[in-house]
N, C-alpha and C positions, 0 to 999 in steps of 0.2 A: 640541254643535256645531250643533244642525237648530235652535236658542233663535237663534242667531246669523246663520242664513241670510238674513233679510229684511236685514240691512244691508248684507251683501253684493249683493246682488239691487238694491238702492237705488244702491249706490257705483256699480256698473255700469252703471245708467242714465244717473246721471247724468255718467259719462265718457263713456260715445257721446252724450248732448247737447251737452257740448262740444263732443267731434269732430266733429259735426255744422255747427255753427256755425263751429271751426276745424279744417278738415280735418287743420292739419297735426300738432296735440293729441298725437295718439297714435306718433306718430315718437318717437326714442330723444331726442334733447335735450332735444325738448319738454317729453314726457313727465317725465324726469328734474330737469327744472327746477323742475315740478309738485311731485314728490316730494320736492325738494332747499327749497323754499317750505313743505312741509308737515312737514316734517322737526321742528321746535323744538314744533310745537300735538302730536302724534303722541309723542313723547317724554313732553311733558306728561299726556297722557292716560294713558299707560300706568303715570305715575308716581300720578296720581290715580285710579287706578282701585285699587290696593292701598290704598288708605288707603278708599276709599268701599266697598269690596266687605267691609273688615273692621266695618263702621259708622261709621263715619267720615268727617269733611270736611274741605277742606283747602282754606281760602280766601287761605292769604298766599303761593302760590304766583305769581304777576303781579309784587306788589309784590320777590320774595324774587329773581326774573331782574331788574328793573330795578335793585334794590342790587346784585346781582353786577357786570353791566355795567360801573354808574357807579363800584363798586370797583377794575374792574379797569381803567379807562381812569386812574384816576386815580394807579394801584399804577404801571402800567405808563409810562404817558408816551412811548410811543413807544420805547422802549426791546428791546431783541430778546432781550436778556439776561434780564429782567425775565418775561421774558413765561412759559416754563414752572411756575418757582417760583409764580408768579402764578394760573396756571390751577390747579395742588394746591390752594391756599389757596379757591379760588371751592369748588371739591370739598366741601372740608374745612367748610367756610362753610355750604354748601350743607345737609351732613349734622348741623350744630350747631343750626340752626335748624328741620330736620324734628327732633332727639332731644327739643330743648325745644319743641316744641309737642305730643307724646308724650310727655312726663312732662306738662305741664301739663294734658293732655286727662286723664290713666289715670289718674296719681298723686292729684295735685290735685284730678280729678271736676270740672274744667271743661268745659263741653259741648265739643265740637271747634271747634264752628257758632263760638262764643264764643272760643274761645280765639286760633284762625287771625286770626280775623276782628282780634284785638287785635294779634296778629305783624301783620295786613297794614298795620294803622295805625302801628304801631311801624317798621317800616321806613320807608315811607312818609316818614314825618316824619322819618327821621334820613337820610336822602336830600336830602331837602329842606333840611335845616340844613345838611348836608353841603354841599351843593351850592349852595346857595341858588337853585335854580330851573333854573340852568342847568353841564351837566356838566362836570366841567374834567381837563385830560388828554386821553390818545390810546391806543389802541389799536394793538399793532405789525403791520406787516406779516405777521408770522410768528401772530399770533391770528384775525388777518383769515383768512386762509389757511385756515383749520378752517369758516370761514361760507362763506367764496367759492371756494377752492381746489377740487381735483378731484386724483385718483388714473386717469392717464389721462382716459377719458372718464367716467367713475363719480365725481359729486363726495362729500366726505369726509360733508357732511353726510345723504347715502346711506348708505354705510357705517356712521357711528354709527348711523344709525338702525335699521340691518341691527344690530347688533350689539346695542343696547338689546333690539331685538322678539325675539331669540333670549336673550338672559337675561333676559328678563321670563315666557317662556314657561315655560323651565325651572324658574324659581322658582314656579311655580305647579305645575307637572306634579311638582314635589318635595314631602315633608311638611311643607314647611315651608308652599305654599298653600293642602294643607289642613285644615292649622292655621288660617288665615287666614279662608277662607269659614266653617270650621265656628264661628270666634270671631264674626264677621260675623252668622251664620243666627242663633243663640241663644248669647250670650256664656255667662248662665248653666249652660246645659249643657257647653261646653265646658269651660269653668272646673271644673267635679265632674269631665271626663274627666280631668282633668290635665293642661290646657292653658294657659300663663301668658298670659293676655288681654293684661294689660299690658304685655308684653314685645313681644308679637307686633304688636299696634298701634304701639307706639312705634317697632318694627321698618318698618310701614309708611308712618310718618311720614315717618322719614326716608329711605326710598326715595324717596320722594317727593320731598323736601328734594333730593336727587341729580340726580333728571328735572329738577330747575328749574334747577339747577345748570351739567347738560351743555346745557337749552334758549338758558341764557342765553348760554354761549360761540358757540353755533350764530347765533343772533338777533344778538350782538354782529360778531360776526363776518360777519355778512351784510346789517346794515342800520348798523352804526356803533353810536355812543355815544347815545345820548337816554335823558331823563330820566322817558318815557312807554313805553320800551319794552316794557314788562311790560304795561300799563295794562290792564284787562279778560281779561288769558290765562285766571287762573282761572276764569271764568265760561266763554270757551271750552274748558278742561278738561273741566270738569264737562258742558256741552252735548255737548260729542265719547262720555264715559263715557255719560252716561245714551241717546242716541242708538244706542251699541253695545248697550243690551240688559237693561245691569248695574241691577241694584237700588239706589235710593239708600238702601236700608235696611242695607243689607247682608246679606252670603247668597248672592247667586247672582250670575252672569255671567264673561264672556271676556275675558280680556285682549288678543288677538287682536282680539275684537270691538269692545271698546272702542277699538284703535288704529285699527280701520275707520271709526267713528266719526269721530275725528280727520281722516280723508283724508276723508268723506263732508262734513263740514263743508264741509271746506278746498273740495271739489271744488263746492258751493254755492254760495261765495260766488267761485269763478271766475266759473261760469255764469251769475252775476248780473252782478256786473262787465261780461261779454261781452255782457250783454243792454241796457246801462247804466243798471241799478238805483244808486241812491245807497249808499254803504258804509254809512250812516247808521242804514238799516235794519238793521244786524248784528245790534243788540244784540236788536230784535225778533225778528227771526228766532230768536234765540238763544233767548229765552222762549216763544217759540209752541212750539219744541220742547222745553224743557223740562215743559210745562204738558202736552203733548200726550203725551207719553213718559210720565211720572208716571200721570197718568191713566188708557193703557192699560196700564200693569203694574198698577194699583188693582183695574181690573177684572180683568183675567185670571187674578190670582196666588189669589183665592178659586175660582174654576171648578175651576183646576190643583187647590188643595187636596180640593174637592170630588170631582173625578175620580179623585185617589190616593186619596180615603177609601172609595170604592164599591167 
């Protein structure tokens, strides 16, 4: 947990910056608004962080929330009826596409980097046919309701989120996590422990596959139908993971950490926003911190080894 503390320490600064700027930030709507905005990247993160802490990546996570959406605007139509059946089927959807990009990675011996990267093009494009450019359908009342609605004053998309970060934890504090890191650290060795690498990876695929799933209801539901809604998530995934701490090699890191990450972003590009930086710059930003993140675990993770071999 002390690997994890500088992102907490980071998050923190940078929400009294905000509130500095906006005093009223840190109040309970604001605040929760904040949260409720941050909710769908924070999801994601936790879902790419199993899959990158086992060695692995998972780049058709973006495109995999924009087919869900445009799925289900289209499944649904406005319809109120339609709408639970609907949202199983995204679930369902969601966990078919992390299983087969875990077999394609394990089985198959397709690099991950490679094989997502094919998922994200493959959706993509049958989106696009699908749709031709522009999304058709609607979205009910009753789907909106889970992006925009609220449970009193606690809106819903709070709650899942509360609810993800408590069994994302668990799944990690269980053997089944690790399983997961020790496949991650040296898959070789684990595999002699009697460890099924490729079970356990495809396992985190498709959690994965899940995260983008509930992002997407969250994201549809909060911002509508569009055929861009995914558009660069992945890259903010991974920016939020590797910002928490996590290794892109696999082997080591927090899930906790990594969903701080997620809010440390989110809380960044407020601050910027409020300063009126152009959004433009996201994507930069996003690289300066991946390059920068990289980097210092490059160097520090030989010191570490150094200092446990003395």
């Amino acid at each position: 947990m002390r690997r994890a503390l500088p992102i907490f320490v980071v998050l923190g600064g940078l929400l009294i910056a905000i509130a500095v700027v906006n005093p009223y930030f840190l109040e309970p709507p604001a605040f929760l608004a904040f949260v409720k905005r941050a909710a769908p990247l924070v999801i994601l993160a936790a879902g790419q962080y199993f899959v990158i802490v086992s060695g692995e990546f998972d780049l058709s996570v973006g495109s995999l929330v924009t087919a869900e959406v445009v799925i289900a605007a289209r499944l649904i139509d406005g319809s109120a009826e339609a709408t639970w059946p609907v949202l199983a089927l995204l679930i369902v959807f969601g966990l078919l596409v992390g299983l087969v990009n875990g077999i394609v990675s394990t089985l198959l011996r397709v690099p991950s980097f490679i094989a997502t990267l094919g998922m994200l093009l493959i959706l993509s494009g049958a989106v696009f046919l699908w749709t031709g450019g522009a999304p058709r359908g609607a979205l009910s009342p009753e789907f909106r309701e889970l992006g925009r609605g609220s449970l009193g004053p606690v809106p819903w998309s709070v709650l899942i989120l509360v609810a993800v970060a408590v069994a994302a934890v668990y799944a990690m504090r269980a053997g089944f996590g690790h399983t997961l890191i020790a496949a991650g650290d040296n898959d070789r060795a684990a595999a002699l422990s009697g460890v099924r690498v490729a079970r356990v990876r495809t396992v985190a695929f498709m959690i994965s596959g899940l995260s983008a799933a509930v992002a997407a209801i969250l994201l549809g539901g909060f911002a509508g139908v569009s055929a861009q809604v995914g558009q660069g998530l992945e890259f903010q995934a991974i920016t939020a993971v590797v910002l928490g701490g996590v290794a892109l090699g696999g082997g080591r890191g927090s899930v906790v950490a990594a969903m701080a990450g997620a809010f440390t972003l989110e809380a960044l590009f407020t601050l910027l926003n409020l300063y009126g930086v152009s959004g433009a710059l996201e994507p930069a930003v996003q690289g300066v911190i991946i390059i920068a993140a990289v980097a210092l675990g490059a160097v520090s993770l030989p010191r570490r080894r150094t200092a446990a071999a003395s």
